[in-house]
TIMARMAR-462770 format. One record per residue (C-alpha): residue number from 1; x, z, y. Coordinates in steps of 0.5 Angstrom, whole numbers, padded with zeros to 4 digits. Layout:
N
+------+-------+-------+-------+
: resi :    xx :    zz :    yy :
+------+-------+-------+-------+
:  NUM :     X :     Z :     Y :
...
+------+-------+-------+-------+
This chain:
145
+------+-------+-------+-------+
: resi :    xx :    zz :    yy :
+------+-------+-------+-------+
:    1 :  0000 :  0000 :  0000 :
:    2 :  0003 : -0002 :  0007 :
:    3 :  0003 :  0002 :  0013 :
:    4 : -0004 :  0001 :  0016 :
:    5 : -0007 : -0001 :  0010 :
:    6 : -0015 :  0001 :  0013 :
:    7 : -0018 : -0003 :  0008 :
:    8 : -0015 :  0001 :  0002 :
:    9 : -0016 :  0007 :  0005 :
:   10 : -0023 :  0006 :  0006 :
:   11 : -0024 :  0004 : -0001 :
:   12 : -0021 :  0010 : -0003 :
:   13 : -0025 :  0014 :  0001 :
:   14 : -0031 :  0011 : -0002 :
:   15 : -0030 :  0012 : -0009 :
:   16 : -0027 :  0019 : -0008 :
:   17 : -0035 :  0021 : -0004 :
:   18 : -0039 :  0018 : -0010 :
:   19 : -0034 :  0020 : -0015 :
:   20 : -0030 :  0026 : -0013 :
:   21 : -0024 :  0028 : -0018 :
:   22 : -0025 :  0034 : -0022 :
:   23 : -0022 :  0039 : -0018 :
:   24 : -0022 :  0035 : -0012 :
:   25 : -0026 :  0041 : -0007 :
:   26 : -0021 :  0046 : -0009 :
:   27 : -0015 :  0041 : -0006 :
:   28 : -0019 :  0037 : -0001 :
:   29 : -0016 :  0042 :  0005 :
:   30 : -0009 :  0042 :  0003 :
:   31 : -0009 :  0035 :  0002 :
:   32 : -0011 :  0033 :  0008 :
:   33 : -0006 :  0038 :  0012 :
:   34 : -0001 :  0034 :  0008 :
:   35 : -0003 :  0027 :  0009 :
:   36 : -0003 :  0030 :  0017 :
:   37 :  0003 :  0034 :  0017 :
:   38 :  0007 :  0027 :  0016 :
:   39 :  0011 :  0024 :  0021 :
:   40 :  0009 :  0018 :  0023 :
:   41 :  0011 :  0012 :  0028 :
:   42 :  0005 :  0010 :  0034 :
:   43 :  0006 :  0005 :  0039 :
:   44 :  0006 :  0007 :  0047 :
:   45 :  0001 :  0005 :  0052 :
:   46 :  0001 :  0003 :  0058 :
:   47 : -0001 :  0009 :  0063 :
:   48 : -0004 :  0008 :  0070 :
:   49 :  0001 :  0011 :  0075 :
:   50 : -0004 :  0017 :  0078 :
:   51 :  0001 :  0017 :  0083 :
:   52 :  0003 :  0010 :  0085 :
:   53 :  0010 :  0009 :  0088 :
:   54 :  0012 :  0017 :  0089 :
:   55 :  0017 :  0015 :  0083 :
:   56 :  0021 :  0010 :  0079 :
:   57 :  0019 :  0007 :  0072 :
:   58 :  0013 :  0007 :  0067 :
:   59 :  0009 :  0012 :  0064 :
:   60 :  0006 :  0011 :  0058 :
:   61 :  0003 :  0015 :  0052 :
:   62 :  0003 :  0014 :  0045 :
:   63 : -0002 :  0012 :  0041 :
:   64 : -0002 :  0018 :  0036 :
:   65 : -0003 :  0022 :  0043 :
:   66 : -0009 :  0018 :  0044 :
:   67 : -0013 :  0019 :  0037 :
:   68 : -0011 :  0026 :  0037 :
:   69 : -0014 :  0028 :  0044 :
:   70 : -0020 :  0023 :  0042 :
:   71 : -0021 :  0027 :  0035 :
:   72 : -0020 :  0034 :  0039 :
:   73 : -0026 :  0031 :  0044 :
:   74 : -0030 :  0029 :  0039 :
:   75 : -0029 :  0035 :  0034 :
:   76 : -0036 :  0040 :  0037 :
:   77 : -0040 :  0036 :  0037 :
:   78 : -0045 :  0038 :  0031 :
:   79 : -0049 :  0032 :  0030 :
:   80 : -0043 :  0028 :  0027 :
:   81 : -0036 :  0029 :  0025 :
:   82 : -0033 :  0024 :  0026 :
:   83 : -0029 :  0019 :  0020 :
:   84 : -0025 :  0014 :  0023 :
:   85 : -0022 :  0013 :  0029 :
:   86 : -0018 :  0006 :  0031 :
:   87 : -0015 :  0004 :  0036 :
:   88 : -0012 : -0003 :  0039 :
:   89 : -0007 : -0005 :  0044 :
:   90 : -0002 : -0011 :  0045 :
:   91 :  0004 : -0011 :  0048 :
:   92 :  0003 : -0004 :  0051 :
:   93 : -0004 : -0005 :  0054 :
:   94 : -0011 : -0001 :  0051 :
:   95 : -0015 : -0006 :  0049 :
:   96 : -0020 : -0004 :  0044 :
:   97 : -0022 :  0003 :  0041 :
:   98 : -0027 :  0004 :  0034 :
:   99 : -0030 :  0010 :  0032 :
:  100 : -0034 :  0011 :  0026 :
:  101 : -0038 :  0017 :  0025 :
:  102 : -0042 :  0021 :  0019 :
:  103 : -0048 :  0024 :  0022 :
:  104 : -0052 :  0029 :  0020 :
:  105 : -0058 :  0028 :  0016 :
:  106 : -0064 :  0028 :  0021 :
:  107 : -0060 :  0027 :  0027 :
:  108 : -0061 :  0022 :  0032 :
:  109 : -0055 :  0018 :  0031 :
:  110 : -0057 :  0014 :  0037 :
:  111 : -0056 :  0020 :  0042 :
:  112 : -0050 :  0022 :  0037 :
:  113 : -0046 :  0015 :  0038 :
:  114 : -0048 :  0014 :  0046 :
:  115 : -0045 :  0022 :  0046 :
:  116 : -0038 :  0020 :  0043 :
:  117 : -0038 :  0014 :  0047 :
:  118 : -0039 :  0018 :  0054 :
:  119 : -0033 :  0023 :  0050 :
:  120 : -0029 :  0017 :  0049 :
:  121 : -0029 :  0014 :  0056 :
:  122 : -0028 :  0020 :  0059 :
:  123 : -0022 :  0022 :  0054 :
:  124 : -0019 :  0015 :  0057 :
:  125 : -0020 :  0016 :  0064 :
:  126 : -0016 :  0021 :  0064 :
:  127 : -0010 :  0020 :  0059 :
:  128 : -0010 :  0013 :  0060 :
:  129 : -0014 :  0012 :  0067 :
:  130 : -0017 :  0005 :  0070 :
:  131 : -0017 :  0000 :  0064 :
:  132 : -0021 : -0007 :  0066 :
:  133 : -0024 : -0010 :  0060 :
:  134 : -0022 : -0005 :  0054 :
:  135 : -0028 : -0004 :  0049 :
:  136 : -0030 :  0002 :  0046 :
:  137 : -0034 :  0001 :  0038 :
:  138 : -0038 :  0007 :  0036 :
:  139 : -0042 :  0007 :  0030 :
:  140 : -0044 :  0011 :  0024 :
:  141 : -0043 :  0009 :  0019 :
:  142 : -0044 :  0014 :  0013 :
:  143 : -0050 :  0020 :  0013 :
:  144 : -0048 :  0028 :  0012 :
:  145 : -0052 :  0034 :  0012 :
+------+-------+-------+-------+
């Protein structure tokens, strides 16, 4: 499986909901806190200077840094969790962000969605600021209770 390989992953996380491994539950926390605790390598993007001209250089923010403050945002709400979180750039520049929720059972999953979107744009514009023509994708795409 290559780095980025979203399509086995999701494949795997299917067959594990339907049809978990005896004894799963008891490891599912340790296992996720490993996977985690992995280093990984995320790509910078480009910030918008809040403070143009007082300073020489680029600002820019990684990736990573990006999907955890969004993963953070999106944690208390309590009509979804969220399960995927996706973010897109080309050459430094934010282009695109996809997030896919599991929402409670009997929820109003439209609310939920315009929720995390809000979240998300407010999460952007402070960590990121003013980005013309960038999309935010919000779905959910599974049922919890």
């Amino acid at each position: 499986m290559a780095v980025g390989d979203y399509d086995a992953i999701d494949r795997a996380a299917r067959v594990l909901r339907v049809l978990p491994e005896p004894g799963w539950r008891a490891i599912e926390d340790d296992v996720i806190a490993a996977v985690r605790r992995t280093p990984r390598g995320g790509w910078p993007l480009l910030v918008e200077d809040p403070s143009p001209g007082t300073a020489e250089g680029i600002l820019r923010v990684s990736e990573l840094v990006l999907g955890a403050l969004l993963s953070r945002a999106l944690a208390d709400d309590p009509d979804y969790r969220v399960t995927d979180i996706r973010i897109g750039s080309e050459e430094a520049v934010l282009h695109s962000i996809s997030i896919e929720l599991s929402g409670r059972y009997l929820a109003d999953l439209p609310a939920a969605v315009e929720r995390a979107r809000s979240l998300c744009e407010d999460v952007v514009a402070d960590v990121i600021g003013d980005i013309p023509g960038f999309s935010i994708d919000v779905s959910a795409t599974d049922v919890h209770r």
